[in-house]
N, C-alpha and C positions, 0 to 999 in steps of 0.2 A: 504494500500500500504506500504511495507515495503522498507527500506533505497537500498539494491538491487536491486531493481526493478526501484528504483528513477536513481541510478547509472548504471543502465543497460540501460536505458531509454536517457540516457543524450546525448550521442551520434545523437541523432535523435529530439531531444528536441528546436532545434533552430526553427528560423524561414524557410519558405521553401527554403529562400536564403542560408542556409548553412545547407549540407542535410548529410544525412548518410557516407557519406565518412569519416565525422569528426568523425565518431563514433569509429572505428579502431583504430586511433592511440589515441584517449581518452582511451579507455579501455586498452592500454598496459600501458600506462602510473597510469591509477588507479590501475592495476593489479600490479604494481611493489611496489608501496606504499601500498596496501592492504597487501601482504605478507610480507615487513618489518616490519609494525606495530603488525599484527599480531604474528608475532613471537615475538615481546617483552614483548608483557604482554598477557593473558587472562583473569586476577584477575579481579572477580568483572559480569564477564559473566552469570553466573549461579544465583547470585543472583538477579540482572536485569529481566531473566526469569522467576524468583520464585514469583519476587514481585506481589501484588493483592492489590489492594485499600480494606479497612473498609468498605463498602457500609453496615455494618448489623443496623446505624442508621439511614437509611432512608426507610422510611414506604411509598409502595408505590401500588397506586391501579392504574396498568395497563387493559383494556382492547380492544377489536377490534377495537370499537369505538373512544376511546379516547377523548369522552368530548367535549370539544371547540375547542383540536387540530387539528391542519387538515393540508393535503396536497395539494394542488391544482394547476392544469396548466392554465397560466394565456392566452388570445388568442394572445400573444406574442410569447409566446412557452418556456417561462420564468414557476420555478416554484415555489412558493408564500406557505411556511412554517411558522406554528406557532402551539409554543410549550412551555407550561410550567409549572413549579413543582420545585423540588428540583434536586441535580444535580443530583443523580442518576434516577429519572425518565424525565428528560430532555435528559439524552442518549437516557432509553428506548424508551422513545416515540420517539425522531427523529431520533433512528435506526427502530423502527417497521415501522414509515411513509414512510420512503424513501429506507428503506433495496433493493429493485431494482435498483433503483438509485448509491444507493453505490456498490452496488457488479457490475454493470455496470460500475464504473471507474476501481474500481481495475481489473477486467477481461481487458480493455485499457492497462495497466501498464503489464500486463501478456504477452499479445500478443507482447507488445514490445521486451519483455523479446527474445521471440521467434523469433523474426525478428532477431533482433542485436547479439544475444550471445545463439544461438540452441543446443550450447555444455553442456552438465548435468554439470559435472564436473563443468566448470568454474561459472556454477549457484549454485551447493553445493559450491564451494570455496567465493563465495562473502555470503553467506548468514550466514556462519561463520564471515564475517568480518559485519557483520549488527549486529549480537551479540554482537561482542566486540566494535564496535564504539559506540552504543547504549546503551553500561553497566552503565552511568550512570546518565541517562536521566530521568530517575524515582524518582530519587531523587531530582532533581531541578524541577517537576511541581509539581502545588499546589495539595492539598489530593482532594477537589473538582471538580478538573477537570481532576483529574484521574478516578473518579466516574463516570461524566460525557462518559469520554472514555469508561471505560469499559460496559457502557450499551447502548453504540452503538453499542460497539464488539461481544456484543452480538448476532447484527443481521447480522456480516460477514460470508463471503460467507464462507463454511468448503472444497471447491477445493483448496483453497491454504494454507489450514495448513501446506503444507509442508514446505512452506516458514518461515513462523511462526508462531507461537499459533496464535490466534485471538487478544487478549488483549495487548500484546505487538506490535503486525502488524500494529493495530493502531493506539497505541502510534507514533510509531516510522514515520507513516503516516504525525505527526504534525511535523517535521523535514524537512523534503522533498524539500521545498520551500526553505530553509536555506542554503540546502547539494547545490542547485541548482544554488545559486547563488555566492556558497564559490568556488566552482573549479575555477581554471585557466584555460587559453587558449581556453576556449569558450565563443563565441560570442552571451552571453547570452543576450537578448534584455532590454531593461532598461524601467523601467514607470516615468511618469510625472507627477506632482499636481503643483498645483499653487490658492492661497485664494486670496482671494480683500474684500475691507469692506471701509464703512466711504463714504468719495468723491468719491471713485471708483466704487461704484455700483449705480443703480438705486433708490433705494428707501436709502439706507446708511446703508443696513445691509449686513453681510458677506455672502461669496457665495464660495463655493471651488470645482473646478473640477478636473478629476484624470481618466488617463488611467491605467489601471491594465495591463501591456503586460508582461504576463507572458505563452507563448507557449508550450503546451505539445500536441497538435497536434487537427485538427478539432473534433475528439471524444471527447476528455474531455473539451472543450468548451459548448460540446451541452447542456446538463444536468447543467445548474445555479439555482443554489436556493437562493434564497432572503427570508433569514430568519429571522423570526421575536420572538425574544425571551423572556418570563417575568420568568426571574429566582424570588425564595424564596427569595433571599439576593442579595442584591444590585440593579443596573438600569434596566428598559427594553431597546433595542435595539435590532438594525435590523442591517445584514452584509449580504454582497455577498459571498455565499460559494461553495461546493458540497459536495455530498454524503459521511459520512463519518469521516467531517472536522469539527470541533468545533472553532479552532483559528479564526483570525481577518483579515483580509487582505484590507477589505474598510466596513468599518460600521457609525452608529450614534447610540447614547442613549438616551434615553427619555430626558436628561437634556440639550439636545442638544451642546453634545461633540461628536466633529468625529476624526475617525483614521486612516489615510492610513499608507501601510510603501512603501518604496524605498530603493531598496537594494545598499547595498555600495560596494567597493572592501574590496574581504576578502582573505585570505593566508584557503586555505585546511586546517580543525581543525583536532583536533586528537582526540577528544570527544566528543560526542553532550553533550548539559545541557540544559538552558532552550529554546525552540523552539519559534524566534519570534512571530510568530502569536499568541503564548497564551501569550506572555507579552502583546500586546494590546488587546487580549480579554479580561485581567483581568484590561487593563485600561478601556476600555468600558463598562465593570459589574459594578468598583467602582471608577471612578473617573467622576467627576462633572466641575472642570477646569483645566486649564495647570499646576498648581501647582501640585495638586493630580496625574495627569497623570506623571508628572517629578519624582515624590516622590516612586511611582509603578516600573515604567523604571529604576530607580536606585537599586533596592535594588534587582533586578534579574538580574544572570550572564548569557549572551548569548554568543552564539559558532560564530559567523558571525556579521558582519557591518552592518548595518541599519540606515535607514534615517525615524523616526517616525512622521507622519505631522497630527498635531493635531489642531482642530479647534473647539474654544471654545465661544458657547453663552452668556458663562455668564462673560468672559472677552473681550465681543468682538473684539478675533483679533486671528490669528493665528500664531505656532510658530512650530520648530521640533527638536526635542528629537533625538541626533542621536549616539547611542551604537555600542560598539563594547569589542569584548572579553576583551581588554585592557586600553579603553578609554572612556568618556563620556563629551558631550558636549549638549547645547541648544544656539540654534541658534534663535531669534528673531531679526526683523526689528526694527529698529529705525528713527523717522521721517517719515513713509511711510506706507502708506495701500495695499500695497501687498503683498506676499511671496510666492516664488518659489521654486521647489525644483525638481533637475532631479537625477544625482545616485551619484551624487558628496556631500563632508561633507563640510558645512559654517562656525562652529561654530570656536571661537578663537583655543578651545580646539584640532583642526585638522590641524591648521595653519603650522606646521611644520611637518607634516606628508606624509612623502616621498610617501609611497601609492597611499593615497588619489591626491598627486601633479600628480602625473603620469597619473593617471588616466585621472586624468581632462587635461591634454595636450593630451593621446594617444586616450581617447574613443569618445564616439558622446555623453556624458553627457552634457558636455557646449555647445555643438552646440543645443543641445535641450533646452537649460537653454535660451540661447539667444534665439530662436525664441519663445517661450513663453515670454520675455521681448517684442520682438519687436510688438507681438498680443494684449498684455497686453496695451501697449501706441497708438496702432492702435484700442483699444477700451476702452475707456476711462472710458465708463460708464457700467459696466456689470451686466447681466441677464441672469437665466438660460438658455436661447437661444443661446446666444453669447457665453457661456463658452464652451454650448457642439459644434459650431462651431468652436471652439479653438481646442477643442480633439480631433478632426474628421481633423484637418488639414492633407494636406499631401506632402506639398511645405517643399523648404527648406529655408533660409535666406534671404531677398530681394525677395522672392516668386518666387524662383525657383524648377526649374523643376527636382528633382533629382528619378526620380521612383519611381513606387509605389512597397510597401515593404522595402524601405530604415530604416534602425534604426536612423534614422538621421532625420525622420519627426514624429512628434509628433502621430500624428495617422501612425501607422507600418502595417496596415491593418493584425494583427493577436493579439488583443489583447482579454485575457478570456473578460474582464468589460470595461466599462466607464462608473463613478457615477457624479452624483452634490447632492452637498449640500447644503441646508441654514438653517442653524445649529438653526437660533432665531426663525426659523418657523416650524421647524420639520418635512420638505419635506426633500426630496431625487428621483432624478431621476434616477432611473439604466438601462440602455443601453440592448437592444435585437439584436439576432444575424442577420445576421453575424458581425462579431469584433464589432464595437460601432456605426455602419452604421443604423443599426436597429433603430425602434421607442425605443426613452429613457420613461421609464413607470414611472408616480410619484406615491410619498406612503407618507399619510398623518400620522406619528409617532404618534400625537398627538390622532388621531381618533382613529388607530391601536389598539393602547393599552388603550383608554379607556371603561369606564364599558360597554357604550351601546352596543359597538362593540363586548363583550364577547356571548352578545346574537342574532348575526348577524349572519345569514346562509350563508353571497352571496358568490359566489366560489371567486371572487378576493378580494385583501384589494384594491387594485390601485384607484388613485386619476382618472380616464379615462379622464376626461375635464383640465387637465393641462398635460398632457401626450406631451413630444415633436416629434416630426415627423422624419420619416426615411429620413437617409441623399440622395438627388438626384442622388448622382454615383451611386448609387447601378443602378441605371437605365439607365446607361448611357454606350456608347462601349469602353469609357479606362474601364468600371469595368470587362466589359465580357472578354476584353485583359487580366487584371489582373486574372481571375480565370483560363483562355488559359495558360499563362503562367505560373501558378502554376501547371498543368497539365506536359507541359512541362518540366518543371524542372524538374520534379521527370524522365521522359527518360533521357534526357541528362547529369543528372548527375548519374541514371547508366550503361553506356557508358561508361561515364568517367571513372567510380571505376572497371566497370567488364573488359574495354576492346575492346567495342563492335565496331561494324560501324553504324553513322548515315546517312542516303539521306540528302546531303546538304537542299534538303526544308525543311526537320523539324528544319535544324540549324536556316534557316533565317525566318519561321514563329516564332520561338525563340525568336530571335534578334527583330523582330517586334510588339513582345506581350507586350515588356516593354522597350521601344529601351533606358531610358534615366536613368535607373539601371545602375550601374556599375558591378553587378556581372551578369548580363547577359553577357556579353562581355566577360567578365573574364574566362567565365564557356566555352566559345564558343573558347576563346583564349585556354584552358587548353585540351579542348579535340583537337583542331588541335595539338599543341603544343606535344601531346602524342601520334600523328597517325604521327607526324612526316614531318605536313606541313606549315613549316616554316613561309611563309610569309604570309599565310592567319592569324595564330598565332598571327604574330607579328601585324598586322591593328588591329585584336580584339584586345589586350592589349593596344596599344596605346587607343584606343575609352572608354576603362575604365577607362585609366591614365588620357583621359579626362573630367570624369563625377566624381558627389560627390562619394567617395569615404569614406566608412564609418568608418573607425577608421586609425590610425597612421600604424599600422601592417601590413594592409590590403595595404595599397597603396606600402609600402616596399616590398611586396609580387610582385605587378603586377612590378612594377620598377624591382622588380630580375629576372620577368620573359624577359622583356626589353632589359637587359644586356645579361644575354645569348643567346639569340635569336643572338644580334649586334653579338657578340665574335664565332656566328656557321654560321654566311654571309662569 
């Protein structure tokens, strides 16, 4: 998937509660920054393109078979990778294992293409600017995991070279996650972690849970690979990924160190350089505690804000690393056996950073930080049970009722993952679809990767007898309301954007598929609002002015709708 595609993409990339409408005025808005930028430099484009990693010192015997590696679908519907060698046949192999799998995301990313921006032209004009944001990207990842890349790329798909070579496409693919959460003015969904350890857990060892809500839409959810990797150099570990992807986004290594990241607020960069997810891949390959992990994270310069939440066995306790293009800071607890962490920065080093202060007043990051404090002291003693009943929450503050799909509740009902950890055991639970509702499947690290296991046929690694159980909504008639109402959404808000008429019944089976949303209301307020009838208008607005309402912006939005409505009686 190339940067393009990412940015073409974005506009429809929210959750279902903020749909394609937003996609319009994000694209003029990137479209005017893409052409200033561009006209100031292109140096540095051409050789970006040019560049190839050294691969001629890795000897490497690839075949059909592939030995020990394997592929496999697990009856989760999860799919269970393991692969290893050197870097460059660590691509090969896990591009030749999963080559379907990957040219089935980025074919996603295409299609979007075609939804949001079916204009050639303005697709040749960003792909130009994927060049030159991209020029110097290659030179901040490491010579190995550009090896690694390019023998994945090997096995990209050749329908979208037009886009870009293969080798760079997928470079540029480890960026995406970064580019996603650097824009302004979209209401990019935020993830959650939170560790316990000591008096806090059951037994007195650490335990860490974490939603991954990162929304690119129910296709690229489907296809999760929980990979399990024994590089030549450095740790084995296993992360949640997809097709394609080599970076980190929620992992553990054999030494039992784990990584999630949490994105922070970032200002649009003017260069990519090192792409987070490969800074905590390359903490995960060679770092063993929070020292070494801190020591990694410092000496790579990233394009975007990050919140890095590390959790370490062999210092039992956990802490986060949290970078940014201009700053760095570590945040640890004092006196206390927990640590939380939602999109907002702790450490002293962001105390005076006007950004970060904003943030944390205008978004739903402290609202989520506080209701993980208040699950946290309403469960005193924690197990992997209880964690992932924390994740799966879907109340607000005081256990209130604010809709399902609110960003304001810790389970947003569209997240890719939810993992657990217990870093001194070398389990890991990872979550089956849909979002984190699904049975969470465990993986015994320990066993994974030892010898006996190299000579084990059975199609899964999974732990099956510690395996935690699907959450009860799924069965229940708020969930079938909820997936009604995601059906919904997508008429009603294009209505809204085309213009259209709806039969008042589809507005108020709407209104009743998730009545204690606030953007139900809102959306139902926008379309009267635009057909021009007034007072129905104005009761929906009111009904969202009175529910959680999910960032600062958002509520000044329906308030404005409020006052004009008053000023047109």
């Amino acid at each position: 998937m190339s940067l393009s595609k990412w940015l073409l993409n974005l506009g429809g990339m929210e959750s279902p509660s903020f749909g394609e409408a937003r996609g319009g005025l994000f694209f003029k808005k990137v479209s005017v920054f893409v052409l200033i930028v561009f006209l100031l430099s292109s140096c540095g484009v051409k050789k970006s393109l040019r560049d190839m990693p050294d691969v001629s010192k890795y000897e490497t015997q690839i075949t059909f078979i592939l030995g020990d590696n394997f592929l496999a679908k697990n009856r989760q519907g999860q799919w269970e990778l393991f692969v290893d060698g050197n870097p460059l046949e660590l691509g090969l192999k896990t591009g030749s294992l999963t080559q379907e799998l990957f040219n089935q995301q980025e074919e996603i990313f295409v299609k979007k293409i075609d939804e949001l921006v079916p204009s050639e032209g303005w697709q040749n004009f960003l792909r130009k600017f994927l060049a030159w944001f991209n020029r110097k990207m290659y030179l901040n990842i490491d010579e190995k995991f550009k090896a690694e890349i390019y023998g994945i790329s090997q096995y990209a798909s050749k329908d979208f070279d037009h886009i870009a070579p293969a080798y760079p496409r997928v470079m540029y693919f480890h960026g995406a996650h970064d580019i996603g959460h650097a824009l302004k003015d979209l209401a990019l969904v935020g993830c959650s972690s939170f560790a316990a350890w000591g008096d806090q857990t059951e037994d007195g060892k650490m335990i860490i849970g974490r939603n991954f809500d990162f929304y690119v839409g129910d296709e690229f959810a489907k296809n999760k690979i929980i990979a399990f990797v024994k590089p030549d150099e450095g740790h084995n570990f296993m992360s949640v990924t997809w097709g394609g992807f080599i970076g980190v986004l929620s992992g553990m290594n054999d030494q039992g160190l784990t990584v999630t990241i949490n994105a922070g607020k970032s200002n649009f960069p003017l260069v990519a350089k090192t792409p987070i997810s490969l800074v905590t891949r390359e903490i995960l390959q060679y770092a063993s505690n929070i020292e070494e992990a801190i020591a990694i994270a410092r000496k790579r310069e990233v394009f975007v804000s990050e919140s890095i939440f590390i959790g370490s066995s062999k210092d039992k306790k956990a802490a986060i690393i949290e970078v940014s293009p201009k700053n760095f800071g570590v945040y640890e607890v004092e006196n206390s056996n927990q640590l939380i962490c939602s999109n907002h920065f702790q450490s002293a080093a962001y105390a005076n950073d006007k950004k970060n202060q904003k943030h944390i007043l205008e978004s739903h990051s402290q609202y989520r930080f506080e209701r993980m404090e208040e699950l946290l002291i309403e469960n005193p003693k924690m197990n992997p049970e209880i964690v992932v009943d924390i994740l799966r929450d879907k109340k607000g503050l005081d256990e209130k009722e604010i809709g399902y799909g609110n960003e304001k509740a810790l389970n947003q009902l569209l997240a890719h993952h939810g993992i657990v950890f217990k870093p001194e055991d070398l389990m890991v639970w990872v979550s089956s679809n849909p979002y984190q509702l699904g049975e969470f499947v465990a993986y015994d690290l320990a066993a994974i990767f030892s010898k006996e296991n190299q000579n084990n046929t059975k199609p899964s690694l999974s732990k099956s007898n510690w395996n935690i159980k699907e959450d009860s909504f799924l069965y229940s008639e708020a969930y079938r309301n909820y997936e009604k109402y995601r059906d919904l959404y997508v008429i009603v808000n294009k209505a809204i954007s085309q213009e259209t008429h709806l039969e008042a019944a589809v507005l108020k089976e709407f209104e009743e598929s998730n009545p204690e949303f606030w953007k139900v209301h809102y959306l139902i307020g926008s379309y009267n609002y635009n057909r021009g009838y007034d007072t129905v208008a104005f009761e929906a607005f009111l009904k969202a002015e009175s529910k959680e309402i999910t960032t600062v912006p958002d509520r000044k939005n329906v308030e404005r709708y409020l006052r004009k409505l008053k000023r047109r009686k």
